[in-house]
C-alpha positions in Angstrom: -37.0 -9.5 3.4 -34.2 -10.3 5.5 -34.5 -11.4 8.8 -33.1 -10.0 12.0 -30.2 -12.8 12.0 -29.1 -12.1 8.6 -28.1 -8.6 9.9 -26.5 -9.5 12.7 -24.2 -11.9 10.0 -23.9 -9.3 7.8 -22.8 -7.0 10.6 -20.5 -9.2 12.5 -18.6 -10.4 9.0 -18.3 -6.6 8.3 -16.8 -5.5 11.3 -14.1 -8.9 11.8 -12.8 -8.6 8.2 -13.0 -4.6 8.5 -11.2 -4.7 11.4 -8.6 -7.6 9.8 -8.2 -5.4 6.7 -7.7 -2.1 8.7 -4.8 -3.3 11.5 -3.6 -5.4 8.2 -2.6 -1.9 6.3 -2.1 -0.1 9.5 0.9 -2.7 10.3 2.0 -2.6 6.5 1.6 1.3 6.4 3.8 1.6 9.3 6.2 -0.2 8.2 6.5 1.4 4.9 6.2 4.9 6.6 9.3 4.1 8.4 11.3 2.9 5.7 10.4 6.1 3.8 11.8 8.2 6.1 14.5 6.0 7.2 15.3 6.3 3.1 14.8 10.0 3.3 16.9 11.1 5.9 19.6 8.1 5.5 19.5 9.3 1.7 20.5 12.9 3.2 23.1 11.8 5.0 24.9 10.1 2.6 28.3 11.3 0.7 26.9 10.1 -2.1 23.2 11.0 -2.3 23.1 12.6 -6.0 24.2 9.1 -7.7 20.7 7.9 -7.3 19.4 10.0 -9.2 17.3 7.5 -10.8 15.2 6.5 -7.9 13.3 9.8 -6.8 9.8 8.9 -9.1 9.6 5.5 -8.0 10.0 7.1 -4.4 7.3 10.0 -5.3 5.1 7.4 -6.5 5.5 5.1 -3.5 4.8 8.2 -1.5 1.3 9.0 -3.3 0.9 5.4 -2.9 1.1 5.9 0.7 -0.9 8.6 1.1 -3.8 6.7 -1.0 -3.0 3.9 1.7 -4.3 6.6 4.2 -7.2 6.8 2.3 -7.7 3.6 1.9 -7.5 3.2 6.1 -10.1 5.5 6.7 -12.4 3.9 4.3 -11.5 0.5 6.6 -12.1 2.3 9.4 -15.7 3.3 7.8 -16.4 -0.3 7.0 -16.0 -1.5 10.6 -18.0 1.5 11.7 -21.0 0.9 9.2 -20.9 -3.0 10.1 -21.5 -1.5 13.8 -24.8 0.6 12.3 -26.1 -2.9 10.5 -27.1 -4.6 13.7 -28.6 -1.3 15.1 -32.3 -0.1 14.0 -31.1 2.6 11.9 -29.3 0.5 9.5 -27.4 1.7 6.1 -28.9 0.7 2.9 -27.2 -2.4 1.0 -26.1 0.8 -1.5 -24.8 2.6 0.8 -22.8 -0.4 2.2 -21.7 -1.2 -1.4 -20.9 2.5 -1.8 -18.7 2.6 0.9 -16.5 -0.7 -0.1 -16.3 0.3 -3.7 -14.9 3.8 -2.7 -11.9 1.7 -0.5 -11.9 -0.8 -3.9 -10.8 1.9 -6.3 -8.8 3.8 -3.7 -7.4 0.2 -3.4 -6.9 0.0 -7.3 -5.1 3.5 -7.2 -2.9 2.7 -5.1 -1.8 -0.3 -7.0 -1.4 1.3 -9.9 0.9 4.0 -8.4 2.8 1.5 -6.7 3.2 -1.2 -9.7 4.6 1.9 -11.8 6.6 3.3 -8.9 8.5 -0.2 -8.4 9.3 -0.4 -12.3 10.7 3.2 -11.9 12.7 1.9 -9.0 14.1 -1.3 -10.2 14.8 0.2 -13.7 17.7 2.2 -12.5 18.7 -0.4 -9.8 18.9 -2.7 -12.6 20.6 -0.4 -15.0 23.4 0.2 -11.8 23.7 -3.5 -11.3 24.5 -3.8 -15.0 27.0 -1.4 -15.2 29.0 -3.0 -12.2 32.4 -4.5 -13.1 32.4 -7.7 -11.3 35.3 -7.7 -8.5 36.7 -4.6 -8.9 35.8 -1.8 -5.6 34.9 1.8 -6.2 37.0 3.0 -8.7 36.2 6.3 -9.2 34.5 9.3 -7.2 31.3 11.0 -8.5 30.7 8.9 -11.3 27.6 6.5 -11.4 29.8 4.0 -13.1 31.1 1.2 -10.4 29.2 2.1 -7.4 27.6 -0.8 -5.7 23.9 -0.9 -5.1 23.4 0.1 -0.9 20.9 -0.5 0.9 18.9 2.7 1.3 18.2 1.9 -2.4 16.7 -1.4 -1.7 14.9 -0.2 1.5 13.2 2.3 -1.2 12.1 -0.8 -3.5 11.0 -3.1 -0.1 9.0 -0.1 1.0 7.0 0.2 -2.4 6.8 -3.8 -2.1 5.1 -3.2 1.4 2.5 -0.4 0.1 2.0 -2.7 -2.7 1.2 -5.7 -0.6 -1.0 -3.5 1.8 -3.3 -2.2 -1.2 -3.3 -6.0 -2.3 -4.7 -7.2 1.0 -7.4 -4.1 0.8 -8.4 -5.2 -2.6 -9.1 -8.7 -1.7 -10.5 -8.0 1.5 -13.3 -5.6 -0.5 -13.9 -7.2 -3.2 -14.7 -10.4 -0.5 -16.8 -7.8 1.5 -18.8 -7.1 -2.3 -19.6 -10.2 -2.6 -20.8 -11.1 0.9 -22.9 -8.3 0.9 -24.6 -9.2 -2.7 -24.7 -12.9 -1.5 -28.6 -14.0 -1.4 -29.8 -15.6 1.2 
């Protein structure tokens, strides 16, 4: 049986990387919150709007990616919270512990998912427009996709899917370290 001291371990690495992993994704998450609707309403705004046509998965996936980030915040937030209730008396079993980080894992693993496929449909049509360019010459024509140089609302779309993607990384690792500190024997 584990003694008193082995809890208060337990509970103290629970809450620090908890609390590391939640203010990690809630800087990240911010960030990419920002640049989505910087992208949406500078996407509006622009003459030119219907010529990246291409982009609007990758943006819907980023988006569901974000909204998994949420997710995966509260299930932080539950970590730190149930590393608080280890070094009380009515301490949560090791399964509910484990229960708890494997929900954020897969939430975690969602989200990286949505956002690996959401950068290839962003880059795809990025690269397709970058191909298409004719080196040196300006904006020939109006309305056509042809010639139109990449802006950056288009790659403030791919660095805000590289910013969900990079905040579901850091919850991965950061659980999969909590799984393991928790099944550590003594």
């Amino acid at each position: 049986m584990a003694d008193r001291l082995d809890f208060q371990l337990l509970s103290a690495g629970l809450r620090r990387m908890g609390w590391i992993r939640f203010w990690i994704q809630v800087v990240l998450g911010a960030v990419v919150l920002g640049v989505l609707l910087f992208t949406a309403i500078g996407g509006s705004l622009t003459r030119n709007a219907d010529r990246a046509v291409g982009l609007g998965p990758g943006i819907s996936l980023t988006t569901l990616a974000f909204l998994v980030l949420l997710y995966s915040l509260w299930q932080g937030w539950l970590i730190v919270r149930n590393g608080r209730a280890l070094s009380s008396e009515a301490r949560p079993s090791r399964g509910e512990t484990s229960r708890l980080i494997k929900r954020g894992l897969f939430a975690d693993l969602l989200g990286l998912v949505l956002a690996s496929v959401g950068y290839q449909a962003l880059v795809g049509p990025l690269f397709i427009q970058a191909a298409n360019q004719t080196q040196g010459l300006a904006v020939i024509g109006r309305g056509s996709a042809e010639n139109l140089p990449i802006t950056s609302l288009e790659i403030l779309s791919v660095l805000s899917n590289t910013q969900v993607l990079f905040a579901h990384l850091i919850g991965l690792l950061f659980s999969l370290w909590l799984l393991q500190r928790i099944y550590r024997t003594p």
